[in-house]
C-alpha positions as CSV (number, residue, x, y, z in Angstrom):
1,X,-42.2,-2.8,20.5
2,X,-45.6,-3.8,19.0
3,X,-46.4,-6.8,18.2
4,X,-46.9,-7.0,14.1
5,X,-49.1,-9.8,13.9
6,X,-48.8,-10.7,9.7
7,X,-44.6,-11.4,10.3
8,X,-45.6,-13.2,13.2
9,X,-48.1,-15.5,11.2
10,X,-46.1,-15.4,8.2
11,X,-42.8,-16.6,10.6
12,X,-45.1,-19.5,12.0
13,X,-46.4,-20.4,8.2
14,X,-42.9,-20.9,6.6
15,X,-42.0,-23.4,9.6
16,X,-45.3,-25.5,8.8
17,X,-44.8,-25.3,5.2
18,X,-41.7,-26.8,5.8
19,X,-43.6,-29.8,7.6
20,X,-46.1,-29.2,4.9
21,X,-43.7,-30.3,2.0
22,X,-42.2,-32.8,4.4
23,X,-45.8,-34.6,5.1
24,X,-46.4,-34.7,0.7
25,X,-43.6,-37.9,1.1
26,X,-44.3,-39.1,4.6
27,X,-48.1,-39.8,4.7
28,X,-47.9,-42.3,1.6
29,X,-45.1,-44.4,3.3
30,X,-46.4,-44.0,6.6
31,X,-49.0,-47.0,6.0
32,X,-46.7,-48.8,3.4
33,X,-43.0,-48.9,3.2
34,X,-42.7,-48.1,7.2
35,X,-45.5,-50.2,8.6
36,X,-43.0,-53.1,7.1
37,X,-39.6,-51.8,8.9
38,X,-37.9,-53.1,11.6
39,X,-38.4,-50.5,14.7
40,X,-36.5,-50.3,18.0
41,X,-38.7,-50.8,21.2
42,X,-38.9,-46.8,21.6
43,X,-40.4,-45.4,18.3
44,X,-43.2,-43.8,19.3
45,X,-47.0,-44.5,18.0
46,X,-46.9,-42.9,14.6
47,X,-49.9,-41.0,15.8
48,X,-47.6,-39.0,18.3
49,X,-45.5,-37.2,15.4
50,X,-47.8,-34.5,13.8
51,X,-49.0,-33.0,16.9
52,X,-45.5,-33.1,18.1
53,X,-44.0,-32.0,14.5
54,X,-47.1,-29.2,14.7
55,X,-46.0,-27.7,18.4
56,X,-42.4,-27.7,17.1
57,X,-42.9,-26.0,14.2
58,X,-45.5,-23.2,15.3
59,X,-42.2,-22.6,18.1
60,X,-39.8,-22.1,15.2
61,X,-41.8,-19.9,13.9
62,X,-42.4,-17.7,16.7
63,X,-38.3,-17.9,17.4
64,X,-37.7,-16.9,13.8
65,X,-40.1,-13.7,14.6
66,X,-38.3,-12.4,17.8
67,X,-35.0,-12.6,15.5
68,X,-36.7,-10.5,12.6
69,X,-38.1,-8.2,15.0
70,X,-34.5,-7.4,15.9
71,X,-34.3,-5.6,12.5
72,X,-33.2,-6.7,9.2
73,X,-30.7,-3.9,8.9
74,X,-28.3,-5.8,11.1
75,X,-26.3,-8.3,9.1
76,X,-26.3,-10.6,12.5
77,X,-30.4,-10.9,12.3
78,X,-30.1,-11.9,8.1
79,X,-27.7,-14.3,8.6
80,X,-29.5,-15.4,11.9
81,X,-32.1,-16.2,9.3
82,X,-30.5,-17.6,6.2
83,X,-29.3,-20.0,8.9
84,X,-33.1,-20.7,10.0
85,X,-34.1,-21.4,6.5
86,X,-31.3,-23.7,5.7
87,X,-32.9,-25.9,8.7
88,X,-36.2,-25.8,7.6
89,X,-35.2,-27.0,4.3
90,X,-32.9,-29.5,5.7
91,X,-36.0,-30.6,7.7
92,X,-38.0,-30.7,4.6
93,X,-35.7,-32.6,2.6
94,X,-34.8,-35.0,5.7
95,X,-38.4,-36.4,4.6
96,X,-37.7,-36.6,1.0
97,X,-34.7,-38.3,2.0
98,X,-35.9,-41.0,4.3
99,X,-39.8,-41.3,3.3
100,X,-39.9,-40.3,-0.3
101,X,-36.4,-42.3,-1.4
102,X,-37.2,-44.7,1.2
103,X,-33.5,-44.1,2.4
104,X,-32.4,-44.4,6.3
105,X,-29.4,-44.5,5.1
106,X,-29.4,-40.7,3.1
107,X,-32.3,-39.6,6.1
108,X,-29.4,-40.3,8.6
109,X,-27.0,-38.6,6.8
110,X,-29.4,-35.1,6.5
111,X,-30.8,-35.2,10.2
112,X,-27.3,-35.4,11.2
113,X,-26.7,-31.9,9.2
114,X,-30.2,-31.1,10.3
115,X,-29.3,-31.3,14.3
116,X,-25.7,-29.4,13.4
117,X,-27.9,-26.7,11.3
118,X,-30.2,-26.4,14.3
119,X,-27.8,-26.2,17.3
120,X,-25.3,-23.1,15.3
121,X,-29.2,-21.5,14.8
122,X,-29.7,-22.4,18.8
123,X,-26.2,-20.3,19.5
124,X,-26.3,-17.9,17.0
125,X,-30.1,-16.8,18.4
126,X,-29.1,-17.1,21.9
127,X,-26.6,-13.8,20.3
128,X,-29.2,-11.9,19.7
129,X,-32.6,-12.7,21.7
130,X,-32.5,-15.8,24.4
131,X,-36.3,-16.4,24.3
132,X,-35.6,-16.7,20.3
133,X,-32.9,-19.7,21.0
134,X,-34.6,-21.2,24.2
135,X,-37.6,-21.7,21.9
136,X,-35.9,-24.1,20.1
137,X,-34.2,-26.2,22.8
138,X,-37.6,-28.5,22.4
139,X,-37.0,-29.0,18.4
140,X,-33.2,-30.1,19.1
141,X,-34.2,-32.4,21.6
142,X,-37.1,-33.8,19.4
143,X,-34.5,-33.9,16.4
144,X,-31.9,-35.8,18.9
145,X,-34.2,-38.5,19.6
146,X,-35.3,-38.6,16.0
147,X,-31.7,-39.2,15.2
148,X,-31.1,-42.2,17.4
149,X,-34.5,-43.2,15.8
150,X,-33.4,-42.6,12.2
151,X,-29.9,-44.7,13.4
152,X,-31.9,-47.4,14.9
153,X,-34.0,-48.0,11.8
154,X,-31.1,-47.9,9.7
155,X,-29.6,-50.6,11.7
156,X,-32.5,-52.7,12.1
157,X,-32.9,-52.9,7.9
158,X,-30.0,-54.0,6.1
């Protein structure tokens, strides 16, 4: 099958204007309201997350194109990605959540529906195109450390 290079740009543009919307509530509070938390020994530099949040998303985006390129005809592809965009907008609002409401608390509460929305899009890809759900194995691991992050921080700041 050829490659059709506008669904594959448009694939990888919907995942980073998911971290798009995300960054709107996260850069303000990066230097104020989080510079003050409480952080276990492990958080990473702050530095580290938009190149990481950049890979990840540009790799959803390419797994979301493998699934489309399946055909939208097949009801297994549409809901295959009705479930990818409830976890981008789960990983959109996880930001609202925790930078914009200033809220570990509500921030744990969507990354934990986040990392379940992720893994059923992990095994319902892996259904139709393995590269599609092995491309995400790297999000769900960066979204299972962000979790015992997002715990940590909520436990740290009473």
């Amino acid at each position: 099958m050829k490659l059709n290079w506008a669904m594959l740009a448009l694939f990888i543009l919907l995942s980073l204007a998911a971290g798009a919307i995300g960054s709107i509530f996260t850069l303000n509070s990066i230097p104020t309201w989080y510079a003050t938390l409480s952080k276990p020994s492990f958080a990473p530099p702050n530095w580290l997350f938009g190149p990481v949040w950049t890979t990840l998303y540009i790799l959803m985006g390419i797994s979301a194109y493998l699934i489309w390129e399946k055909g939208m005809k097949k009801k297994l592809v549409r809901n295959a990605l009705l479930l990818f965009a409830l976890q981008l907008i789960l990983n959109a609002l996880w930001s609202i959540l925790f930078f914009g409401l200033r809220s570990p608390l509500y921030g744990l509460v969507c990354i934990a529906l986040l990392w379940l929305s992720i893994a059923l899009t992990i095994k319902l890809f892996y259904s139709i195109d393995k590269r599609a759900a092995y491309l995400l194995i790297p999000y769900i691991l960066w979204v299972s450390f962000a979790s015992i992050l997002n715990y940590s921080i909520w436990m740290l700041n009473p």
